[in-house]
C-alpha positions as a Python dict, from the first residue, in 0.01 Angstrom:
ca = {
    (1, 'X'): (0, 0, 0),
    (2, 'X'): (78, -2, 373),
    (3, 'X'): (146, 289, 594),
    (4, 'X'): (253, 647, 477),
    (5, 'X'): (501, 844, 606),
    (6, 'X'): (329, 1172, 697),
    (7, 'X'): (491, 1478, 793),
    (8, 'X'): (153, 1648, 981),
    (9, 'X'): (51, 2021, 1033),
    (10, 'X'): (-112, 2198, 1353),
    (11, 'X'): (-481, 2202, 1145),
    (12, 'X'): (-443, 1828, 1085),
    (13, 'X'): (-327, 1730, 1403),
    (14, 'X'): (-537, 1948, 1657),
    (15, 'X'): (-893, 1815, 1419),
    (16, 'X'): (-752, 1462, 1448),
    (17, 'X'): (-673, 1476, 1853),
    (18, 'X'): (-1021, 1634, 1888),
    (19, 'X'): (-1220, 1344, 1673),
    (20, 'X'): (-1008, 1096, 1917),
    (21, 'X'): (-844, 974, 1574),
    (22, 'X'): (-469, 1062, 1630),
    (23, 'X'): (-343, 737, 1763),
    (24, 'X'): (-571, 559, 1505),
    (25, 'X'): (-384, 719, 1235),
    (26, 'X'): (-61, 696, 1394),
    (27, 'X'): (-117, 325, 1431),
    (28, 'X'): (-151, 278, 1074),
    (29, 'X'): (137, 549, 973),
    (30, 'X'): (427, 697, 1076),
    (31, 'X'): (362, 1063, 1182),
    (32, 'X'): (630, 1332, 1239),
    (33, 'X'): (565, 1735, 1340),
    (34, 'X'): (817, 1975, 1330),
    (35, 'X'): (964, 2153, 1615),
    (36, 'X'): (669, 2496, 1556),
    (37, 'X'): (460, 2273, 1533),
    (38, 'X'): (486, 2127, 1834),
    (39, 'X'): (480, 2480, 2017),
    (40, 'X'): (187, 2588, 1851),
    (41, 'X'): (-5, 2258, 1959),
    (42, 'X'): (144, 2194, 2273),
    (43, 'X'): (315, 2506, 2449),
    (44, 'X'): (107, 2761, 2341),
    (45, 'X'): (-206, 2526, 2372),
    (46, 'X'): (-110, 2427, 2717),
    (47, 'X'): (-115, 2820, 2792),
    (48, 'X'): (-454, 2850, 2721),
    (49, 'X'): (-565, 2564, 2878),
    (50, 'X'): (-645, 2289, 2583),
    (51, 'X'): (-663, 1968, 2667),
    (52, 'X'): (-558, 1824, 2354),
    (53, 'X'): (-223, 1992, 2406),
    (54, 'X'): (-147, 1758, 2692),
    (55, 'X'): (-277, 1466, 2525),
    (56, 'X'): (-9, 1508, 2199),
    (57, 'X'): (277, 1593, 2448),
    (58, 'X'): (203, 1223, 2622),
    (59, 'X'): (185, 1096, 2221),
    (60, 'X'): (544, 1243, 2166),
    (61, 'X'): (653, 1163, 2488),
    (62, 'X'): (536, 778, 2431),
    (63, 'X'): (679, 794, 2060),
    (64, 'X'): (344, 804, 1895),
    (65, 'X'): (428, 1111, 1716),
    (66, 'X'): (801, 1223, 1618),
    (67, 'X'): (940, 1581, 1642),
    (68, 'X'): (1176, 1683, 1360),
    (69, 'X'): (1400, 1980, 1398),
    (70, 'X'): (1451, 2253, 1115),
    (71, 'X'): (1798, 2425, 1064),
    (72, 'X'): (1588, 2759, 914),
    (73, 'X'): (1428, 2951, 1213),
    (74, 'X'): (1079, 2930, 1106),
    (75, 'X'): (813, 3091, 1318),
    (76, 'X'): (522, 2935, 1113),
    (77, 'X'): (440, 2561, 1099),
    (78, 'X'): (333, 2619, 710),
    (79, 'X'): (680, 2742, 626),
    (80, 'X'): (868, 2446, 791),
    (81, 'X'): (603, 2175, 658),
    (82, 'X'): (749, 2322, 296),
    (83, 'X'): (1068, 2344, 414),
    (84, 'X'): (1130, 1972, 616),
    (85, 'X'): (914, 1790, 301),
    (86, 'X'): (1188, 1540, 137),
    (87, 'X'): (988, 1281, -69),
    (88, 'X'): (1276, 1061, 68),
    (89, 'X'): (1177, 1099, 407),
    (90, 'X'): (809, 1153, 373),
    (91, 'X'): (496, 1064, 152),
    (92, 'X'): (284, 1314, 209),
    (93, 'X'): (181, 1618, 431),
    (94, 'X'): (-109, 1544, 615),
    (95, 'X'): (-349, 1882, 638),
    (96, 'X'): (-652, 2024, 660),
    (97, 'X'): (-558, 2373, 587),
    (98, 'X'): (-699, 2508, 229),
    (99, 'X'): (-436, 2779, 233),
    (100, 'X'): (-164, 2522, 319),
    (101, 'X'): (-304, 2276, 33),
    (102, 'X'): (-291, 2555, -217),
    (103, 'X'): (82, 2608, -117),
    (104, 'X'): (184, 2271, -112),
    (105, 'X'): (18, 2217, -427),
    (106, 'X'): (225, 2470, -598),
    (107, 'X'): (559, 2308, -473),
    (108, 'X'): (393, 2019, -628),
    (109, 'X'): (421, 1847, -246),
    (110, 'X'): (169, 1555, -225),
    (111, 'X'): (-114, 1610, 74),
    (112, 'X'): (-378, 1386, 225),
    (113, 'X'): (-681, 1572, 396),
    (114, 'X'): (-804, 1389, 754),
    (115, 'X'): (-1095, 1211, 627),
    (116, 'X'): (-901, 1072, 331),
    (117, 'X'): (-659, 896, 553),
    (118, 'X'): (-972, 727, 720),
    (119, 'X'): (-1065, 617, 372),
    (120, 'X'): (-657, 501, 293),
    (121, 'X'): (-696, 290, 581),
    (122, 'X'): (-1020, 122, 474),
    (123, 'X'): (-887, 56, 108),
    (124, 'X'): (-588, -87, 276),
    (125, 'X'): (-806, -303, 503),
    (126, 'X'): (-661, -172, 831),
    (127, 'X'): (-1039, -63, 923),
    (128, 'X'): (-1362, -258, 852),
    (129, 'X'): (-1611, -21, 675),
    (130, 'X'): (-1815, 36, 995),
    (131, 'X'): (-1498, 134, 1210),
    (132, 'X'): (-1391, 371, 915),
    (133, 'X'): (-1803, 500, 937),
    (134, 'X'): (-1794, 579, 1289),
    (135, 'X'): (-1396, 754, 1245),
    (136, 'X'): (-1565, 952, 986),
    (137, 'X'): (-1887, 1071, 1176),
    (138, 'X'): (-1636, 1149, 1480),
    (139, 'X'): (-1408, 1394, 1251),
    (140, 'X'): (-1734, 1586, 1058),
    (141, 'X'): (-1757, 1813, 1320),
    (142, 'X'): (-1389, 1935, 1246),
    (143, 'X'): (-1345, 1945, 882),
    (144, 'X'): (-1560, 2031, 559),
    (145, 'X'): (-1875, 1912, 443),
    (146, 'X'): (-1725, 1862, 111),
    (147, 'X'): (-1465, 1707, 194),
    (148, 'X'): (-1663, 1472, 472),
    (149, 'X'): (-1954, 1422, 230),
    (150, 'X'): (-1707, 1288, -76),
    (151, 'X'): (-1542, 1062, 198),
    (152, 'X'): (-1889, 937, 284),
    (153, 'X'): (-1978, 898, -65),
    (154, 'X'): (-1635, 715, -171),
    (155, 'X'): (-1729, 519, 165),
    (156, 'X'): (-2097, 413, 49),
    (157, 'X'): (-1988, 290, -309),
    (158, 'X'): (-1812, 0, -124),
    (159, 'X'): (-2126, -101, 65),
}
């Protein structure tokens, strides 16, 4: 299966930065935000002093993460996700955002939640099943218990 090619929301990428699993999951995909996206993470979060807004400006900077402009002035990052998504470009949207799931869903635009890409990169054998444990007990805080707890469970059936 290899890598995906994800085109990432705010939700996604601010959970993923706090868990200390960005570059993890950029190692093992390609990740690209679009241009509000960027602002909402890292100019407005640099405003209000969060630290994980200087930590995915040094990602871009480094070319961990890529920005992708949008020719339609979008103010909100779920409008461009919908709008930038070209199955040609990218695989999936990666989010965390139930309201941004139902949406995409109903453009019929594939989506991978956080702890599922853990569990992609232990199928794929990119993580050994205690590395993909410990990325998975890192993100809980940040995302659901369902979603966490069906990770775990899809996680303990290969034990």
């Amino acid at each position: 299966m290899g890598y995906m090619r994800l085109l990432m929301d705010a939700d996604c990428l601010i959970k993923l930065t706090k868990a200390g699993l960005k570059e993890l999951v950029a190692h093992h995909n390609t990740v690209t935000i679009p241009q509000v996206v960027w602002a909402e993470v890292v100019v407005a979060g640099k405003v209000k002093g969060m630290p994980d807004a200087l930590v995915v400006e040094e990602n871009v900077n480094r070319g961990v993460i890529s920005l992708v402009q949008h020719r339609e002035d979008t103010r909100s990052g779920d409008r461009a996700i919908v709008v930038l998504f070209d199955p040609r470009r990218f695989d999936a949207v990666a989010t965390d955002d139930a309201r941004l799931a139902r949406l995409l869903r109903s453009y019929g635009i594939p989506f991978v939640l956080p702890a599922m890409m853990i569990h992609r990169a232990l199928l794929d054998g990119e993580l050994d099943l205690d590395t993909a444990k410990d990325a998975l007990r890192r993100l809980a805080p940040f995302i659901s218990e369902e979603e966490c707890g069906a990770v775990r469970v899809l996680m303990e059936a290969r034990s």
